[in-house]
C-alpha positions, 0 to 999 in steps of 0.5 A: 818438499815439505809444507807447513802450517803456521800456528800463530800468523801474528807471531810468524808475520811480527817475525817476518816483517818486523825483526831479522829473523829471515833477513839473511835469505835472498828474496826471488820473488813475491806478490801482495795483493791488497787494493792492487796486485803488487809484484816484486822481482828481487833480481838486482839489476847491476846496471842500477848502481853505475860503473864503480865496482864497490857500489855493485853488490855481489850475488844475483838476488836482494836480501830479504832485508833489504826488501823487508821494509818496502813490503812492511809498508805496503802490507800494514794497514788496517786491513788484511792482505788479500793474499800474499806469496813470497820465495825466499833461497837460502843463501849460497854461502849458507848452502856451502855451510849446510853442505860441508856440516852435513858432509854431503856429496855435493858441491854448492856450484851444483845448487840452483837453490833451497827455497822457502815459499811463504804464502798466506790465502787471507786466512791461512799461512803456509810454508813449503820447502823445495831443492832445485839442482842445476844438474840431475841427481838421484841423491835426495840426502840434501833435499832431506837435509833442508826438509829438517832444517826448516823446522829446526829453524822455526823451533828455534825462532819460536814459530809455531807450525804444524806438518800438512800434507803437500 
């Protein structure tokens, strides 16, 4: 687990709310507390979508695209948010990549998640890495890999950040 601080919250929230740099994480939960407390769960309830088959879209969790702009909405204003916190997880298919590039001994079965936790205080913003197994192990190689893709990631994107102490 690592935790990092945002240089530039103009810069990070442009790319978080209004391009595609996060789209391809999966969205497990947020909360935006402006004049109310809003909380989303990105858990797809399948039921929504009927019986047909082609209509249910495979995995458990939304996009964060497809939440993007639901939150975008709520966020922009006049005002700044009191707070916000959103948990992003890489997606399995990326997790596989990660896996077989990396030449690790795990499988992604194996993997509940690699999670980006984003939360912003009403004056600063932070983001912190977790790994969650589904079974227990004493390898850390995959935790220590996501721990340096992140901030690969946000070099990548232009994302200014500075390491803070967890």
């Amino acid at each position: 687990m690592i935790a990092l601080k945002l240089k530039n919250t103009k810069n990070f929230m442009s790319h978080l709310l209004l391009s595609d740099t996060f789209d391809h994480f999966l969205f497990i939960e947020g909360e935006i507390v402006t004049f109310n407390t809003f909380t989303i769960d990105g858990y797809l309830r399948k039921d929504f979508y009927g019986a047909d088959p082609e209509d249910i879209p495979a995995g458990d969790y939304s996009s964060w695209k497809q939440l993007r702009e639901l939150c975008f909405s709520i966020i922009k204003g006049k005002r700044t948010p009191l707070s916000f916190r959103f948990v992003f997880s890489l997606s399995p298919e990326n997790i596989a990549k990660l896996i077989d590039r990396k030449g690790l001994d795990f499988q992604s079965s194996d993997v509940q998640g690699l999670y980006l936790n984003i939360r912003f205080d009403g004056t600063s913003l932070q983001c912190v890495t977790g790994t969650s197994l589904k079974t227990f192990s004493m390898d850390k190689s995959l935790e220590k890999e996501w721990d340096s893709m992140v901030p690969r990631f946000f070099d990548k994107k232009g994302l200014a950040f500075e390491p803070e102490a967890c």
